[in-house]
DOMAR-488598 format. One record per residue (C-alpha): residue number from 0; x, y, z. Coordinates in pm, 1 decimal, decimal comma. Each point is the difference from the previous one (the first is absolute). Layout:
<pts>
pos:east:north:up
NUM:X:Y:Z
...
</pts>
This chain:
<pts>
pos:east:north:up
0:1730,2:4597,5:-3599,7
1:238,9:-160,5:276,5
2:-296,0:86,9:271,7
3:-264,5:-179,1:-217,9
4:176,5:-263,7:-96,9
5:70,3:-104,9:339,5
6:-374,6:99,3:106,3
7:-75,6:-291,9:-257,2
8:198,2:-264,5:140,7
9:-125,0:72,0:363,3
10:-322,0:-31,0:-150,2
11:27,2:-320,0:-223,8
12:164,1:-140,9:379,8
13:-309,5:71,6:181,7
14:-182,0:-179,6:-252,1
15:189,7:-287,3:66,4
16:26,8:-42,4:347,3
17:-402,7:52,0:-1,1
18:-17,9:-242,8:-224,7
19:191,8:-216,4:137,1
20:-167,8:47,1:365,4
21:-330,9:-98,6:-186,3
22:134,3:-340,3:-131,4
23:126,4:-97,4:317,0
24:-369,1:137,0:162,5
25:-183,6:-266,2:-277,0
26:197,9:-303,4:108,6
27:-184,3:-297,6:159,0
28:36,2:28,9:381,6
29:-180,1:-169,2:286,4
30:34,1:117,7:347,6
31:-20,9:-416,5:217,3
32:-35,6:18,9:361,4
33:84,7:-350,6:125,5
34:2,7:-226,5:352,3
35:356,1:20,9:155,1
36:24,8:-366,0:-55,6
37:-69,7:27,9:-368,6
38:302,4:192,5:-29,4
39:234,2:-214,8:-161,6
40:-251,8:-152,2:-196,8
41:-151,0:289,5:-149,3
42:341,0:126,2:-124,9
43:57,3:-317,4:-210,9
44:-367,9:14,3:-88,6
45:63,4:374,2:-94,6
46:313,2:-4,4:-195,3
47:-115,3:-303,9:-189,8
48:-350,7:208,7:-100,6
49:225,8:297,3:-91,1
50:202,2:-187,6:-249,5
51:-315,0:-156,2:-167,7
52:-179,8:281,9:-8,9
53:174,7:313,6:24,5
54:-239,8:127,1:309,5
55:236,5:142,5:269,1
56:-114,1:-82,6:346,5
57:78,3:176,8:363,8
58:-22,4:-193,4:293,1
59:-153,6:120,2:306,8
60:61,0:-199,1:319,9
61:-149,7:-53,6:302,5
62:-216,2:-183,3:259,6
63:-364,1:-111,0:-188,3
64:-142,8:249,7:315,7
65:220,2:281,7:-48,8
66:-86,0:43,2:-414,6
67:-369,7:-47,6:88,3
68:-49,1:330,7:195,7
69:289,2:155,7:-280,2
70:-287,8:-156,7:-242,4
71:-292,0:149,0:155,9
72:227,9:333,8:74,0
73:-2,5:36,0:-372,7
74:358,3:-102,2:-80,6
75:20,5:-34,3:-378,2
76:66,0:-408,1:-33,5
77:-125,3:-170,3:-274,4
78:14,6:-370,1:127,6
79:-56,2:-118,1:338,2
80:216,8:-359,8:53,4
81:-94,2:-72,2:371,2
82:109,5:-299,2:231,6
83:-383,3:-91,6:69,2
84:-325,5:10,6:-128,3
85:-123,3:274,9:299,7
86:210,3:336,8:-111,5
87:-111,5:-47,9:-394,6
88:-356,5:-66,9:78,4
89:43,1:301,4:282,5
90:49,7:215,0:-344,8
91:-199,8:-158,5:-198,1
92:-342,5:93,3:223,1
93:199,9:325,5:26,5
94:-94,8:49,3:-368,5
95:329,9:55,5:-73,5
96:43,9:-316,9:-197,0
97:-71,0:-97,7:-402,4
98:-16,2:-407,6:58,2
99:-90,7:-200,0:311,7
100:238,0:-81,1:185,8
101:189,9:-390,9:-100,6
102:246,3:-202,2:132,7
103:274,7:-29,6:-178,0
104:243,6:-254,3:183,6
105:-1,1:-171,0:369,1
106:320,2:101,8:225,0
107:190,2:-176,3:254,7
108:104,1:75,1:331,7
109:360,1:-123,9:101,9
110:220,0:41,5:339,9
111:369,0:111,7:-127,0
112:290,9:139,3:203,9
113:361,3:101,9:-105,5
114:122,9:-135,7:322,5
115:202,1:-342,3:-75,8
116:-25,0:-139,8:348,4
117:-405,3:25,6:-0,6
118:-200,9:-279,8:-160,4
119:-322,4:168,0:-134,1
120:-265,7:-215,5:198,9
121:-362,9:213,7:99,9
122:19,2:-253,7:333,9
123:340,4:155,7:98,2
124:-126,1:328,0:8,2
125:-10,3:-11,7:378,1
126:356,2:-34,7:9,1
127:143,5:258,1:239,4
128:325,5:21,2:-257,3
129:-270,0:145,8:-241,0
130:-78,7:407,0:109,2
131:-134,2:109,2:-254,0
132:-218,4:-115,2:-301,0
133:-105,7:187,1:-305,7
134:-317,9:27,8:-165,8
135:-186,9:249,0:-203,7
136:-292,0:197,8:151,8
137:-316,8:-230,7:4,7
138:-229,5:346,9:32,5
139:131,0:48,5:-316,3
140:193,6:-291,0:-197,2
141:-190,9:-322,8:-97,4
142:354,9:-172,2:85,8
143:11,7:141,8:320,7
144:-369,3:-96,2:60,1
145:49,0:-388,2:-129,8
146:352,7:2,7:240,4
147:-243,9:137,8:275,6
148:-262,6:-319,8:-63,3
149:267,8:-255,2:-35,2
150:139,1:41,3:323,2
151:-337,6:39,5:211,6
152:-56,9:-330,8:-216,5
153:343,8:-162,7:140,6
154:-119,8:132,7:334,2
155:290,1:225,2:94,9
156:-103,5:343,6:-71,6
157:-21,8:48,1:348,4
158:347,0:-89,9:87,0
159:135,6:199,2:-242,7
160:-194,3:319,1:-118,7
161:232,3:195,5:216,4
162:298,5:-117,9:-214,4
163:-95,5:120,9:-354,4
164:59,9:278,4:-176,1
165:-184,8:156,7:-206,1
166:43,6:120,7:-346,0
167:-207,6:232,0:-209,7
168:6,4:-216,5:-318,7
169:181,5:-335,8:-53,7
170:275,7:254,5:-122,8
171:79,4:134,4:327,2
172:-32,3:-409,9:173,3
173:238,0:-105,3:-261,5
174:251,6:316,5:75,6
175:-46,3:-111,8:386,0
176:56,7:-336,7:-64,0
177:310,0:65,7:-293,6
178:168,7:247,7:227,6
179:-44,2:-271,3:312,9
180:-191,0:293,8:181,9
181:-186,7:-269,3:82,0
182:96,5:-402,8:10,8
183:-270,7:-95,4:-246,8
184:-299,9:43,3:-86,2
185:-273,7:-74,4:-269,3
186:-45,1:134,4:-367,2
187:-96,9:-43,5:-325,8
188:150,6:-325,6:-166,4
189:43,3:223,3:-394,2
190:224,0:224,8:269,4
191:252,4:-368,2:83,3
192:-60,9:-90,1:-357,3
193:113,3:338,6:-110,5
194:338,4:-18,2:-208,9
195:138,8:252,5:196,9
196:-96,5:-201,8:318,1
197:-11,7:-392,0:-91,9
198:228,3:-143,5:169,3
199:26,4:205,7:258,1
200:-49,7:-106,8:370,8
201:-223,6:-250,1:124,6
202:-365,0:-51,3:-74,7
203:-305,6:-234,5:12,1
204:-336,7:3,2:-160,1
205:-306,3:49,3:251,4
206:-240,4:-266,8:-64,5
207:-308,2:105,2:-187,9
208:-258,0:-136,6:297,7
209:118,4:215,0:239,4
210:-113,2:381,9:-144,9
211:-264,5:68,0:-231,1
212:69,9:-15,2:-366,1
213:136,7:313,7:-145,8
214:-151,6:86,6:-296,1
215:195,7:294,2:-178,4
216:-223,0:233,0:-213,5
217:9,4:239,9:-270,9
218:-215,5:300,6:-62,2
219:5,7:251,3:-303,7
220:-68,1:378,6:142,6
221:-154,6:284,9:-134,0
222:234,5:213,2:-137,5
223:45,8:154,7:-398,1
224:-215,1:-158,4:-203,9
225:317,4:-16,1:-275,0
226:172,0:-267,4:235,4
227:-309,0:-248,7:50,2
228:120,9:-178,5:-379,0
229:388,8:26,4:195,7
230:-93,6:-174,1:314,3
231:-265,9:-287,1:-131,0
232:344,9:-51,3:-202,6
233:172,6:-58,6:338,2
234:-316,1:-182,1:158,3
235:23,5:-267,8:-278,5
236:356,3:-30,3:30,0
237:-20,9:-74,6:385,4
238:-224,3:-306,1:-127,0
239:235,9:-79,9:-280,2
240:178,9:-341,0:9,4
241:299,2:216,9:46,3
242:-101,3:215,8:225,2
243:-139,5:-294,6:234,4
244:333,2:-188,1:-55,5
245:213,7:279,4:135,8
246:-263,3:9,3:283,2
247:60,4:-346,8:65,7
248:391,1:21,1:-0,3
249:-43,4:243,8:284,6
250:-177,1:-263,3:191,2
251:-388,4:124,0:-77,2
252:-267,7:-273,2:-76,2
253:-94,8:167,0:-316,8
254:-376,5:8,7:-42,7
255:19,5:-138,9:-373,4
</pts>
């Protein structure tokens, strides 16, 4: 009696835990990989989301370079939230994408250091006080790219290409430039507008005339066909007024 009373209870605690393993398999979910320089951004975008509609979201971070081959390798993403136009349209022709490819907000360069006895200025670059200057890889970061363009347009790539660093994402520039690695260097201006960050150090805005525009996308990929309803929900919220005012606070020229 003893032995099958307790056989019972193991039993009725099997159930359970399988049950309970199945409700937690059924909830929402959506797998985001996202531009290092959206990082900040997309975790305010992402909580706020989560609270209205009860969808829990992972972030995935990275250069817009790096998750394109992790894309086309077959990693299991279910949005693509790139720093250009290039990498979503890359997938897109792929065939690995539901929508085409649109831009969802403009970003802007800036030139920030932690150091308090450097005045961020592009023209001071030369300086031989400056060593070393941060930016992320332009093979594979749009922000590296634009910094790239910006200074052959100020004329002193030359001068100074063996003086930067360079970082595999924005991420890595900013940790370079944060940790004073290196004595500045150029980012992301969500990253300075960051809350963890504002305030922090030195920056200035690039002007816009001196790198091409850069025109952040957003692709929906091919993934369970149960998620598509889950991530239009996500799409439209990106385009929200909300969603485009948080954009904004993080210094993005929202596209709405």
């Amino acid at each position: 009696m003893i032995i099958r009373k307790l056989f019972k209870r193991i039993l009725l605690l099997i159930i359970f835990i399988i049950m309970i393993a199945c409700q937690k398999k059924e909830q929402p979910h959506l797998t985001i990989a996202t531009a290092a320089n959206m990082q900040f951004a997309m975790k305010t975008l992402i909580e706020k989301f989560t609270q209205t509609t009860g969808v829990a979201c992972d972030l995935i971070t990275n250069s817009s370079g790096k998750l394109t081959a992790q894309i086309k390798a077959g990693a299991p993403y279910d949005i693509f939230i790139a720093a250009n136009m290039r990498y979503p349209d890359e997938v897109f022709k792929a065939g690995l994408g539901i929508n085409k490819p649109v831009v969802y907000a403009y970003g802007k360069l800036v030139l920030w250091t932690m150091n308090d006895t450097l005045q961020p200025n592009v023209l001071n670059l030369r300086n031989a006080a400056i060593k070393h200057i941060a930016i992320a890889n332009p093979k594979v970061a749009p922000y590296g790219k634009a910094t790239v363009e910006a200074l052959m347009e100020y004329g002193i790539y030359e001068d100074i290409k063996d003086k930067l660093v360079f970082g595999e994402s924005v991420l890595q520039a900013n940790q370079f430039i944060v940790s004073q690695s290196a004595s500045i260097g150029f980012t992301s201006k969500s990253v300075v507008m960051s809350p963890n960050l504002k305030g922090k150090g030195h920056w200035v805005e690039v002007p816009n005339d001196v790198y091409k525009p850069i025109e952040q996308g957003i692709v929906l990929l091919k993934n369970e066909d149960d998620k598509v309803t889950l991530m239009k929900e996500f799409y439209e919220y990106l385009f929200s007024i909300e969603g485009q005012k948080i954009l904004r606070a993080y210094g993005y020229v929202p596209v709405n």
